[in-house]
CHARMM internal coordinates of N, CA and C (Angstrom, degrees):
IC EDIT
DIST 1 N 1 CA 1.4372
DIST 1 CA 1 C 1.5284
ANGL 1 N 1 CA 1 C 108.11
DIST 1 C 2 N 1.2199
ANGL 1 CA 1 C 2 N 116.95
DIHE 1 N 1 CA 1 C 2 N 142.04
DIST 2 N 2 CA 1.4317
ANGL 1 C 2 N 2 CA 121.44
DIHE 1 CA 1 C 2 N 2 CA -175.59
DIST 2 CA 2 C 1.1894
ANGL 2 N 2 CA 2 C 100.51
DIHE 1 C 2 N 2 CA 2 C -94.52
DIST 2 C 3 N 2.1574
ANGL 2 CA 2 C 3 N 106.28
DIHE 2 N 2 CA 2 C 3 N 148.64
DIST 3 N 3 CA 1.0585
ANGL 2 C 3 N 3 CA 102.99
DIHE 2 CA 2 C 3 N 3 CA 165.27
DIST 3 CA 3 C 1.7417
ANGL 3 N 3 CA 3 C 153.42
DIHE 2 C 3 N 3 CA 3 C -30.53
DIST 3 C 4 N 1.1230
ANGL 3 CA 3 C 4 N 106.12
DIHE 3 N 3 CA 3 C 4 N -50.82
DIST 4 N 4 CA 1.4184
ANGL 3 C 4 N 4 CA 139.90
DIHE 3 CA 3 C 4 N 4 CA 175.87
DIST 4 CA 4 C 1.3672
ANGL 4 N 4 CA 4 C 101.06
DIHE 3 C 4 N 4 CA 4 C -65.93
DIST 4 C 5 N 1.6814
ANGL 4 CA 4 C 5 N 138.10
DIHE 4 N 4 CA 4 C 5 N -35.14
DIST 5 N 5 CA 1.3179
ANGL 4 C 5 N 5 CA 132.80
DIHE 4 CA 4 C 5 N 5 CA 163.79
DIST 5 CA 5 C 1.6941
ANGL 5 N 5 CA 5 C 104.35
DIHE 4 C 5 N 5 CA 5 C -60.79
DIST 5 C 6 N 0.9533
ANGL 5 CA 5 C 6 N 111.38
DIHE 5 N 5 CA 5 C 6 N -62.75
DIST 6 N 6 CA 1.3644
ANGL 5 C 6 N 6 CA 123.53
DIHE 5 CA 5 C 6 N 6 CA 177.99
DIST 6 CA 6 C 1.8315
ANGL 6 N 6 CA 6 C 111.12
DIHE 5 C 6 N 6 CA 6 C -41.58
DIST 6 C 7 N 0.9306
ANGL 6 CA 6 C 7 N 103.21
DIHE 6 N 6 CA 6 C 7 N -51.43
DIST 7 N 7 CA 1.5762
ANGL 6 C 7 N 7 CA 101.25
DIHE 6 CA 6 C 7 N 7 CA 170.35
DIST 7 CA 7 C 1.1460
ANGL 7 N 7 CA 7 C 128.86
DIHE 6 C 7 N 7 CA 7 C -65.05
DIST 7 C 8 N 1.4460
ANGL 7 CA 7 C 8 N 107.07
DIHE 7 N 7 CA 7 C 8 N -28.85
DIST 8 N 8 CA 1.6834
ANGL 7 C 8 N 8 CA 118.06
DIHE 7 CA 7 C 8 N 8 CA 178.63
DIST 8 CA 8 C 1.5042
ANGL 8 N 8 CA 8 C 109.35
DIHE 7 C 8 N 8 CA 8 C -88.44
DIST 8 C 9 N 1.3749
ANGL 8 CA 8 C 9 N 116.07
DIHE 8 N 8 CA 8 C 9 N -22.68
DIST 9 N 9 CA 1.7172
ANGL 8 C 9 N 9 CA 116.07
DIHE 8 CA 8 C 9 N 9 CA 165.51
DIST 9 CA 9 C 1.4943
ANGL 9 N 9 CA 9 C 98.51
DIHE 8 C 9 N 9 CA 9 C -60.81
DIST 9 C 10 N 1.4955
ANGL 9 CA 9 C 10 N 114.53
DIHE 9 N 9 CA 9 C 10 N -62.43
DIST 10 N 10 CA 1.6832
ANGL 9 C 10 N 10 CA 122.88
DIHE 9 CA 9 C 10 N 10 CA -179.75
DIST 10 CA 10 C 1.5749
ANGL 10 N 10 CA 10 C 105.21
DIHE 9 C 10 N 10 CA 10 C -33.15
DIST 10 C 11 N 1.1281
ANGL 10 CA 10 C 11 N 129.82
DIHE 10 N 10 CA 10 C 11 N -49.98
DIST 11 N 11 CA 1.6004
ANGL 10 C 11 N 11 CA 121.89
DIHE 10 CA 10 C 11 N 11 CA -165.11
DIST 11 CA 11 C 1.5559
ANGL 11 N 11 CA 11 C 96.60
DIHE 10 C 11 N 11 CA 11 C -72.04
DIST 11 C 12 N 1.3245
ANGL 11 CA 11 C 12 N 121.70
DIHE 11 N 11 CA 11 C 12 N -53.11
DIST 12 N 12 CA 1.4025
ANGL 11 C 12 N 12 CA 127.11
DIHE 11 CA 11 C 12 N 12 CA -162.22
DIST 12 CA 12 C 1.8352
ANGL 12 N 12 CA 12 C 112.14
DIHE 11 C 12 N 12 CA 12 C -61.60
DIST 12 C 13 N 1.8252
ANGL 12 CA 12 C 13 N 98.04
DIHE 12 N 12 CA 12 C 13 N -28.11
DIST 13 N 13 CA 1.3102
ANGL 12 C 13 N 13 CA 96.29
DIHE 12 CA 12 C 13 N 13 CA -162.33
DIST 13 CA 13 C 1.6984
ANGL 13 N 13 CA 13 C 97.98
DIHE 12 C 13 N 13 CA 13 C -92.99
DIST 13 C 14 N 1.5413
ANGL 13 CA 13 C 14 N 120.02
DIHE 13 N 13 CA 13 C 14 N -12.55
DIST 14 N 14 CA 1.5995
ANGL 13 C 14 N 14 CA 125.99
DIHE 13 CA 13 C 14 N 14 CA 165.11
DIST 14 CA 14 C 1.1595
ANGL 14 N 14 CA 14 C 121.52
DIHE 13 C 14 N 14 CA 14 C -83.41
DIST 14 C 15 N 1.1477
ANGL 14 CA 14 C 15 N 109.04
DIHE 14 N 14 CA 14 C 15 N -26.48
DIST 15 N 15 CA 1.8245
ANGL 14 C 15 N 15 CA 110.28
DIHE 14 CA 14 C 15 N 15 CA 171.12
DIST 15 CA 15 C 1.4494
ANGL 15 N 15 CA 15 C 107.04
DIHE 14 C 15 N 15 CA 15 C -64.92
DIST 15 C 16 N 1.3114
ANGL 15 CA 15 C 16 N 105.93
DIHE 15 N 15 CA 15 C 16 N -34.39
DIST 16 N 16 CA 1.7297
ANGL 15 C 16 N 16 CA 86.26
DIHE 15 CA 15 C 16 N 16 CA -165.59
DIST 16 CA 16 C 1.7971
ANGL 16 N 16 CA 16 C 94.30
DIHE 15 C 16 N 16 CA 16 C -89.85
DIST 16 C 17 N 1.3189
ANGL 16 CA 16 C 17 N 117.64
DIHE 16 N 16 CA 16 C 17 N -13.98
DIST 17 N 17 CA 1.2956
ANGL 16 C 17 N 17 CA 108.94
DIHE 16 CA 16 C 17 N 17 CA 179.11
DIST 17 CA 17 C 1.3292
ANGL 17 N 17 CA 17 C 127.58
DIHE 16 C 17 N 17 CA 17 C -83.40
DIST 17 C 18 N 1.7589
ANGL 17 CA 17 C 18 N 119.49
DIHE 17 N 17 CA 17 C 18 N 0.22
DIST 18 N 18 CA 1.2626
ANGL 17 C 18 N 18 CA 140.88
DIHE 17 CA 17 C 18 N 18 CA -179.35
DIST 18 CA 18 C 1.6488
ANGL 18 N 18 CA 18 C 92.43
DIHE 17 C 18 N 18 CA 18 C -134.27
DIST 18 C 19 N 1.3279
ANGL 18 CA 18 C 19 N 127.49
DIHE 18 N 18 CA 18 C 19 N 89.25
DIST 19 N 19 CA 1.5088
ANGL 18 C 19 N 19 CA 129.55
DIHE 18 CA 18 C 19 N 19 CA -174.62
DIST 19 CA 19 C 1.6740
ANGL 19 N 19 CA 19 C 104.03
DIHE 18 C 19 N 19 CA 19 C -87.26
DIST 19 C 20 N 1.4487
ANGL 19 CA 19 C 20 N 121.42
DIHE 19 N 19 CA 19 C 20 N -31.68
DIST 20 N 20 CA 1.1688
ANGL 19 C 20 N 20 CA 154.63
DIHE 19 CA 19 C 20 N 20 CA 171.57
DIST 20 CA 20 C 1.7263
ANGL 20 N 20 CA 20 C 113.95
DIHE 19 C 20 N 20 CA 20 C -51.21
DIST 20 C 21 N 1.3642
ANGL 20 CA 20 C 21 N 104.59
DIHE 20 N 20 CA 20 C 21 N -33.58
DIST 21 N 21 CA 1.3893
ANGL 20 C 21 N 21 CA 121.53
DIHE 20 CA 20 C 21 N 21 CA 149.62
DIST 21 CA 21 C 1.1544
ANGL 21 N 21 CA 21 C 135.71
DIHE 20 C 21 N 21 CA 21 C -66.85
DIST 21 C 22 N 1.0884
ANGL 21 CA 21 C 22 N 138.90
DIHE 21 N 21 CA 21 C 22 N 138.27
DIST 22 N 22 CA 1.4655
ANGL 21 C 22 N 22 CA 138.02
DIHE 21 CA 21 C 22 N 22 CA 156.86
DIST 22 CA 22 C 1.9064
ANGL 22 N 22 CA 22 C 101.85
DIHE 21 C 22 N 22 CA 22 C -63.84
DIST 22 C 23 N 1.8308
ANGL 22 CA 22 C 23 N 107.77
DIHE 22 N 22 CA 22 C 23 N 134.99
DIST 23 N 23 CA 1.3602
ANGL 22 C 23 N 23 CA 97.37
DIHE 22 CA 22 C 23 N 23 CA 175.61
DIST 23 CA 23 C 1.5680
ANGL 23 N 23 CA 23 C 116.98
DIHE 22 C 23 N 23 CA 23 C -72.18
DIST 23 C 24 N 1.2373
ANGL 23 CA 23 C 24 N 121.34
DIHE 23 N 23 CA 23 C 24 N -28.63
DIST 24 N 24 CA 1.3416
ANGL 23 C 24 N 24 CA 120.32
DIHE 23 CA 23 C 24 N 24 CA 170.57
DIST 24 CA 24 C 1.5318
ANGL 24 N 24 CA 24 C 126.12
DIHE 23 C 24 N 24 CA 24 C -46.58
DIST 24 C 25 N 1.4547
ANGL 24 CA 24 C 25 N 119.83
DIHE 24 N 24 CA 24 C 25 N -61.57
DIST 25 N 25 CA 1.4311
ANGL 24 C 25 N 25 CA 120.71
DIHE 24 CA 24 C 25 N 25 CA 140.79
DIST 25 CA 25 C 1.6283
ANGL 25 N 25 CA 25 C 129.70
DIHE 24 C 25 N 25 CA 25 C -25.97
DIST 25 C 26 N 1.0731
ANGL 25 CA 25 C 26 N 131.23
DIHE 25 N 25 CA 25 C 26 N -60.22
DIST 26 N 26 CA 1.7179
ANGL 25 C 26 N 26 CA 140.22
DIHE 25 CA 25 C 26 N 26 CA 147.51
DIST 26 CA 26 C 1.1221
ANGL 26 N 26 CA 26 C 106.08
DIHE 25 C 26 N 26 CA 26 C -25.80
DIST 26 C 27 N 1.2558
ANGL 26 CA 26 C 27 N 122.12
DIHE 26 N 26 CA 26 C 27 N -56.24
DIST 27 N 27 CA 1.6877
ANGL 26 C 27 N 27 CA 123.82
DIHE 26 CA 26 C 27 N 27 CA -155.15
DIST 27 CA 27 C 1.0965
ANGL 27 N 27 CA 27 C 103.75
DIHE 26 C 27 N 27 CA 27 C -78.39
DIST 27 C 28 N 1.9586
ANGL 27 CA 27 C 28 N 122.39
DIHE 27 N 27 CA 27 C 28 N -42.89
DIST 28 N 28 CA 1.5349
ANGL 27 C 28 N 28 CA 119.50
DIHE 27 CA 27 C 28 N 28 CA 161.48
DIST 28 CA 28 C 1.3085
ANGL 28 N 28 CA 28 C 139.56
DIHE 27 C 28 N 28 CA 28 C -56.13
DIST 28 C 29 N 1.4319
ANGL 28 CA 28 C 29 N 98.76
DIHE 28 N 28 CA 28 C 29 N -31.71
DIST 29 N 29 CA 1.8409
ANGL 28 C 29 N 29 CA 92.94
DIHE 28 CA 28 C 29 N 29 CA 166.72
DIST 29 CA 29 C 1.3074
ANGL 29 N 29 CA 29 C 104.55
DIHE 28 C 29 N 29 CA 29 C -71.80
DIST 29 C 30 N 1.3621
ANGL 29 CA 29 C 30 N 129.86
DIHE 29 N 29 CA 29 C 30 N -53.70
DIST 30 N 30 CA 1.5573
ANGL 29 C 30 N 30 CA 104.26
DIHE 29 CA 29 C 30 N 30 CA -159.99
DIST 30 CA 30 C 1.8053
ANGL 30 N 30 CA 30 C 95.03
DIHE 29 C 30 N 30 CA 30 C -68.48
DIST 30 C 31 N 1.0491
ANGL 30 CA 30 C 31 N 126.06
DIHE 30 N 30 CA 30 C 31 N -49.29
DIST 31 N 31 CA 1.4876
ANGL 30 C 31 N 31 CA 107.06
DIHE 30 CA 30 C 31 N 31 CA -179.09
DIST 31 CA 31 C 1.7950
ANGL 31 N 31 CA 31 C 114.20
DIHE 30 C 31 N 31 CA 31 C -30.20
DIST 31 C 32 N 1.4459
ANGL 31 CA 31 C 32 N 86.91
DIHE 31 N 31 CA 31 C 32 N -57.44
DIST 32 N 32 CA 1.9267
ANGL 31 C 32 N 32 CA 84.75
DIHE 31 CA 31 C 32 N 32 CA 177.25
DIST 32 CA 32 C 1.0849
ANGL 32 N 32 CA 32 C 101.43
DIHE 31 C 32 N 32 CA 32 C -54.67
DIST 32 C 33 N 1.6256
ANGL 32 CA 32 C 33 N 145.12
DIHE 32 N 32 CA 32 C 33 N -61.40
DIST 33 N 33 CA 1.3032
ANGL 32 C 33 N 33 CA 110.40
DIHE 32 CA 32 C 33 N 33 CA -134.09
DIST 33 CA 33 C 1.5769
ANGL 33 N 33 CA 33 C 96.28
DIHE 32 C 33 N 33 CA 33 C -96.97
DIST 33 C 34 N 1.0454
ANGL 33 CA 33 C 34 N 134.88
DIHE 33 N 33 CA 33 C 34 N -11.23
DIST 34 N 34 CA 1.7654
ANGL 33 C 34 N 34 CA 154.03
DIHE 33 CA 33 C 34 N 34 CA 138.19
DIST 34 CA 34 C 1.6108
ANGL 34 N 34 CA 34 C 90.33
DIHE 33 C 34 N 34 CA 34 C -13.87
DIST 34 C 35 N 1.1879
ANGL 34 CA 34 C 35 N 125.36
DIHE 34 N 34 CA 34 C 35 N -69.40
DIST 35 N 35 CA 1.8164
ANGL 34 C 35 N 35 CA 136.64
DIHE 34 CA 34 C 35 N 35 CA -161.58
DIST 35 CA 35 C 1.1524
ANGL 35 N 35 CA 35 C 91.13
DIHE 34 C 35 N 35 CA 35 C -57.10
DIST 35 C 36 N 1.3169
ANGL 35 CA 35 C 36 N 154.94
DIHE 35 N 35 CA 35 C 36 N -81.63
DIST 36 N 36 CA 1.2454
ANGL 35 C 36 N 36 CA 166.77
DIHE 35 CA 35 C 36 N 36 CA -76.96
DIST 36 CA 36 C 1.4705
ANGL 36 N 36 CA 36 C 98.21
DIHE 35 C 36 N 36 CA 36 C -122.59
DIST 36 C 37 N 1.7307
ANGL 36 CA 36 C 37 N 111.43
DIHE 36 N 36 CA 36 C 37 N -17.76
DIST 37 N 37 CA 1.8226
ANGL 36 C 37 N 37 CA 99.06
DIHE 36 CA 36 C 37 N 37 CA 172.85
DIST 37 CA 37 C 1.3705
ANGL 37 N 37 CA 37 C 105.10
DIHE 36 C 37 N 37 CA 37 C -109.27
DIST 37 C 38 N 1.6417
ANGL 37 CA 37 C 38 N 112.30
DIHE 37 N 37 CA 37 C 38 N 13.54
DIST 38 N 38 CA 1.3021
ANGL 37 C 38 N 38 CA 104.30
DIHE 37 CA 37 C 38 N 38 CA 173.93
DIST 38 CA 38 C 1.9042
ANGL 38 N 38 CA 38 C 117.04
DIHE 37 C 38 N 38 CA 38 C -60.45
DIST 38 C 39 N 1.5939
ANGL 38 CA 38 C 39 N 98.32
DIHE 38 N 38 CA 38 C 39 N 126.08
DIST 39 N 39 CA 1.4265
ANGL 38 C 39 N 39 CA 98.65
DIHE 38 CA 38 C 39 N 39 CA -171.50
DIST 39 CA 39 C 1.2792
ANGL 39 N 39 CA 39 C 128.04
DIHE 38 C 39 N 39 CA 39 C 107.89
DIST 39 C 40 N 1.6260
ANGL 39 CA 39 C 40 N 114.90
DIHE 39 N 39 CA 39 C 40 N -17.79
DIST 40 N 40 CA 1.1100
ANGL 39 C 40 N 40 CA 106.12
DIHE 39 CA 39 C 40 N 40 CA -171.09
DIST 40 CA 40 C 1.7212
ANGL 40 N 40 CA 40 C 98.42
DIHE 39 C 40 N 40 CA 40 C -109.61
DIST 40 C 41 N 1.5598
ANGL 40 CA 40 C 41 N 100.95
DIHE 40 N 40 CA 40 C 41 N 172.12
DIST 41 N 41 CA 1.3605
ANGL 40 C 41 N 41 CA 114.96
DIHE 40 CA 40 C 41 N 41 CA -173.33
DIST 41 CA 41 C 1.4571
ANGL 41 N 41 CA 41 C 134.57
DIHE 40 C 41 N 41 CA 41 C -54.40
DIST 41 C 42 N 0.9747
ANGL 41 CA 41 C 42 N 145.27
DIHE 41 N 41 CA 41 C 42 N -161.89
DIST 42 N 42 CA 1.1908
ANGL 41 C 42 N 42 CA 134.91
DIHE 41 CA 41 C 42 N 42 CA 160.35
DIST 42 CA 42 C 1.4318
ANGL 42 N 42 CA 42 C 134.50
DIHE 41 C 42 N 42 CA 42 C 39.45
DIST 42 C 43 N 1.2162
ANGL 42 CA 42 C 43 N 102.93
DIHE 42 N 42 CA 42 C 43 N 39.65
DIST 43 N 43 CA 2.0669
ANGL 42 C 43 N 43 CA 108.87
DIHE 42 CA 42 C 43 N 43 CA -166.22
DIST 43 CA 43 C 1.1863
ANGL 43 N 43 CA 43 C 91.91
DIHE 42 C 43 N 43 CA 43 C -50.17
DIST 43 C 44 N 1.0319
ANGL 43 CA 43 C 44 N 141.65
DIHE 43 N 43 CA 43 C 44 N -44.94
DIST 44 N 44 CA 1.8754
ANGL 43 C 44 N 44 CA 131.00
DIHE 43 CA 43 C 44 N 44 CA -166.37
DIST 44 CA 44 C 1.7223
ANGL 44 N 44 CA 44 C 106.30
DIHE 43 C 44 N 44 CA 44 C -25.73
DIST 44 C 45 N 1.7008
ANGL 44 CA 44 C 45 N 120.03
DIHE 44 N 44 CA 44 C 45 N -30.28
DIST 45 N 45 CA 1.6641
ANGL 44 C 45 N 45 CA 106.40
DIHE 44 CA 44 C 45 N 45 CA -156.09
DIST 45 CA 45 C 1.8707
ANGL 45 N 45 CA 45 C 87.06
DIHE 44 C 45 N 45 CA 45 C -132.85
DIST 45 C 46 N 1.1746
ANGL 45 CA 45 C 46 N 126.30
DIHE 45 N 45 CA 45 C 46 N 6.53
DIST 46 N 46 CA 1.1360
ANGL 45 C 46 N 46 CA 147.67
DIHE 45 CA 45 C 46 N 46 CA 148.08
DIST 46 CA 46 C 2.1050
ANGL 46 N 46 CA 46 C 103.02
DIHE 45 C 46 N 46 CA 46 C -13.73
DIST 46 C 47 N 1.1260
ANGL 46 CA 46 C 47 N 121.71
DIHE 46 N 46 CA 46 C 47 N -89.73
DIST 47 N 47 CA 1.4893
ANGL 46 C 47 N 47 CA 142.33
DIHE 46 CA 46 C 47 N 47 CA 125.79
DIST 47 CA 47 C 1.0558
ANGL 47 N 47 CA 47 C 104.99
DIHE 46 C 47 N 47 CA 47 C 34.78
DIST 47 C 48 N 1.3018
ANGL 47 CA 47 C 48 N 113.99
DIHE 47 N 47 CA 47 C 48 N -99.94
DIST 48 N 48 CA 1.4859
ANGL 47 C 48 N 48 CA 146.96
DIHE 47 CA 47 C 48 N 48 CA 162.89
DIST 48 CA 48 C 1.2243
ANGL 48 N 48 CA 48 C 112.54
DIHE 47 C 48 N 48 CA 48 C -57.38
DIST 48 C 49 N 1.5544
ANGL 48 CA 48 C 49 N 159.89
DIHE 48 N 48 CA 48 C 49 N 8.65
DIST 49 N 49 CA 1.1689
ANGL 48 C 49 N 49 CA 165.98
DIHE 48 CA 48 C 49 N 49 CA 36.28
DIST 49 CA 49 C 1.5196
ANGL 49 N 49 CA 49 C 106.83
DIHE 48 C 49 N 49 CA 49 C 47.87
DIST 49 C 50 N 1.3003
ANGL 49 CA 49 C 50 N 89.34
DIHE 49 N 49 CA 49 C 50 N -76.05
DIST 50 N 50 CA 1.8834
ANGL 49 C 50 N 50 CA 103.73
DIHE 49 CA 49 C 50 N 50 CA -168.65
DIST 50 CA 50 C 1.3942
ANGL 50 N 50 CA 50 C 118.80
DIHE 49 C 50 N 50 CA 50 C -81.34
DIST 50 C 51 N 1.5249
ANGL 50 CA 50 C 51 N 116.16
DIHE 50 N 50 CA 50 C 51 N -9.94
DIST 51 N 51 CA 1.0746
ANGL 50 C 51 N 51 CA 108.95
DIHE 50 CA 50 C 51 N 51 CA 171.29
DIST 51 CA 51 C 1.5066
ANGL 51 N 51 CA 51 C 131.79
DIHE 50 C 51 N 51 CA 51 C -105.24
DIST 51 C 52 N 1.3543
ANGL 51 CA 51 C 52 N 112.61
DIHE 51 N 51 CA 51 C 52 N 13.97
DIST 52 N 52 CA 1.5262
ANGL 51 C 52 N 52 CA 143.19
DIHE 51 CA 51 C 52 N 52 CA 175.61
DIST 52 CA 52 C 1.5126
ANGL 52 N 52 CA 52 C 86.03
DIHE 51 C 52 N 52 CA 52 C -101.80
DIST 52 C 53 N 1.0578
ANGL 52 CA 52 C 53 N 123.70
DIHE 52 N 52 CA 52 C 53 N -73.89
DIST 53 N 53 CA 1.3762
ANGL 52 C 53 N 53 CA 125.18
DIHE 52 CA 52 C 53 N 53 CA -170.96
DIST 53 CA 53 C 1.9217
ANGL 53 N 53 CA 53 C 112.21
DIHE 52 C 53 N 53 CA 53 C -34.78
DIST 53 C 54 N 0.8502
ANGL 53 CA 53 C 54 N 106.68
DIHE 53 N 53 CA 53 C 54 N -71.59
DIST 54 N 54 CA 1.4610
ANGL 53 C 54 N 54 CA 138.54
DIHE 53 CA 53 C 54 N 54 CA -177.70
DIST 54 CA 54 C 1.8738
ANGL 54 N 54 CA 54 C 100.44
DIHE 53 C 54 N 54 CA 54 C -40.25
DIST 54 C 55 N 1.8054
ANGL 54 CA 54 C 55 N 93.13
DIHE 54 N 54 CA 54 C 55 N -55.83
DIST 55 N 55 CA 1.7363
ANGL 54 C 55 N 55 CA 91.01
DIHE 54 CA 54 C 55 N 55 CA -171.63
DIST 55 CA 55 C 1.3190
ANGL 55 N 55 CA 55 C 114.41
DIHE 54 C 55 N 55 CA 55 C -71.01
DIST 55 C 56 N 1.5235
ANGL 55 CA 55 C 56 N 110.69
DIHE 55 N 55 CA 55 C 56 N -25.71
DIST 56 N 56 CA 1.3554
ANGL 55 C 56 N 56 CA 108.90
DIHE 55 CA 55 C 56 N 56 CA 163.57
DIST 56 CA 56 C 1.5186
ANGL 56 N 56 CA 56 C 134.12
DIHE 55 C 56 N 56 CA 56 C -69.80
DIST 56 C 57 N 1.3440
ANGL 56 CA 56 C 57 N 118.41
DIHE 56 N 56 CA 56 C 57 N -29.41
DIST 57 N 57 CA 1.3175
ANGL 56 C 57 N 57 CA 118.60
DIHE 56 CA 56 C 57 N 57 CA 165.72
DIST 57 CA 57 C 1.5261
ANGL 57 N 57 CA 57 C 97.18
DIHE 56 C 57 N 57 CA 57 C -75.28
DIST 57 C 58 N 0.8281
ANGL 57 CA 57 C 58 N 169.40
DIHE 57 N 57 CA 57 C 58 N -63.07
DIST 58 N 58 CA 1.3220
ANGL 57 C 58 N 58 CA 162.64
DIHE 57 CA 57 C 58 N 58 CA 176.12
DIST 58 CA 58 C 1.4267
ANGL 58 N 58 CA 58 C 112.32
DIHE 57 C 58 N 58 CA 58 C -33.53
DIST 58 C 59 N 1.2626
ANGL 58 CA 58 C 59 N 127.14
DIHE 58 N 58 CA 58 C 59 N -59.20
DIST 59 N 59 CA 1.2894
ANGL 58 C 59 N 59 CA 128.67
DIHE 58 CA 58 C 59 N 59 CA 153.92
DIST 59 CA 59 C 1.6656
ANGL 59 N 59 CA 59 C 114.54
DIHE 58 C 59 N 59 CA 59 C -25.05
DIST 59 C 60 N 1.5461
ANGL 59 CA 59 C 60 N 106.22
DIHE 59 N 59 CA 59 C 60 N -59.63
DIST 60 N 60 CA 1.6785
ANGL 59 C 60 N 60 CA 95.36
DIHE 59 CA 59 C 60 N 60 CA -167.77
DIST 60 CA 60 C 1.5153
ANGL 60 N 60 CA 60 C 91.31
DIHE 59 C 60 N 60 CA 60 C -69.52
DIST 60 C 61 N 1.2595
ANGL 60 CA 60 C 61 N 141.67
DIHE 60 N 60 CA 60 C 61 N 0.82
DIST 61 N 61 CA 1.3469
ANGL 60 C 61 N 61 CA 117.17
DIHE 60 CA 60 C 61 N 61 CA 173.42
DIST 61 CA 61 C 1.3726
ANGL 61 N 61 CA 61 C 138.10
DIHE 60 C 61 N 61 CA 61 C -71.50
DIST 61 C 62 N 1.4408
ANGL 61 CA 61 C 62 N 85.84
DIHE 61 N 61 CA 61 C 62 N 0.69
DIST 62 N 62 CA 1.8979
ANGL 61 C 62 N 62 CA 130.40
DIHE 61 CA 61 C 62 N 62 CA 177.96
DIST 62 CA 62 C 1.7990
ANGL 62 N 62 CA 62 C 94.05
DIHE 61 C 62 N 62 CA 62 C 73.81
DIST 62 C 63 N 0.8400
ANGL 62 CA 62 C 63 N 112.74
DIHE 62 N 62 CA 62 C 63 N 70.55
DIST 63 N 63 CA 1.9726
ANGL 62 C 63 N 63 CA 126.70
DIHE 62 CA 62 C 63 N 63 CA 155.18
DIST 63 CA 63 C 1.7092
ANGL 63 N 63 CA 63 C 110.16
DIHE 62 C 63 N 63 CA 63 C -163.40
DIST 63 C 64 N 1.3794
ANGL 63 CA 63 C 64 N 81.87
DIHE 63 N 63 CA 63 C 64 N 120.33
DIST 64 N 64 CA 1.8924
ANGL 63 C 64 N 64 CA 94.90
DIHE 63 CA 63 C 64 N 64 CA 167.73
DIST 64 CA 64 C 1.4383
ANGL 64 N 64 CA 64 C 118.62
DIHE 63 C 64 N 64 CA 64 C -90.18
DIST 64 C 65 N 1.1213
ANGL 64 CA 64 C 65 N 97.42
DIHE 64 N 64 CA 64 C 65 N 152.03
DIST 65 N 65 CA 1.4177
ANGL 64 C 65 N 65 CA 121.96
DIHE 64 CA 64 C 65 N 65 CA -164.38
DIST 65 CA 65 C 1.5078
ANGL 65 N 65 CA 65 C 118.53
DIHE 64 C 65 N 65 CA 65 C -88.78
END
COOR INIT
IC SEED 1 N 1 CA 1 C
IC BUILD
C-alpha cells in the first residue's frame, strides 16, 4: 500500500473519530503535519508519524478522540 493510500485511510479513519470536526479541517492537519516529513528518511513509519502528530493537534482543538 502506498504512502498516500495510507494517509487517505488516516483522514477517513480521523474524521469519523473526531465527528465534532469538520472533515475538511482533519484532512488539513494531517496533510500539514504529512508535509513536514517531506524529505526525510525512512517513509516506512512516516504513517505513524502523522498520525500521533495529527491526534495531537486535534486534541489541542479541545476534542478527544
Amino acid at each position: 500500500m502506498s504512502e498516500q493510500t495510507v494517509i487517505d485511510k488516516l483522514v477517513d479513519r480521523l474524521s469519523s473519530g473526531y465527528p465534532s470536526i469538520e472533515p475538511a479541517i482533519v484532512a488539513s492537519v494531517i496533510r500539514d503535519v504529512h508535509a513536514r516529513y517531506d524529505g526525510r528518511p525512512l517513509r516506512e513509519y512516516v504513517p505513524l508519524f502523522v498520525e500521533r502528530n495529527a491526534k495531537a493537534e486535534l486534541n489541542r482543538l479541545g476534542v478527544t478522540g
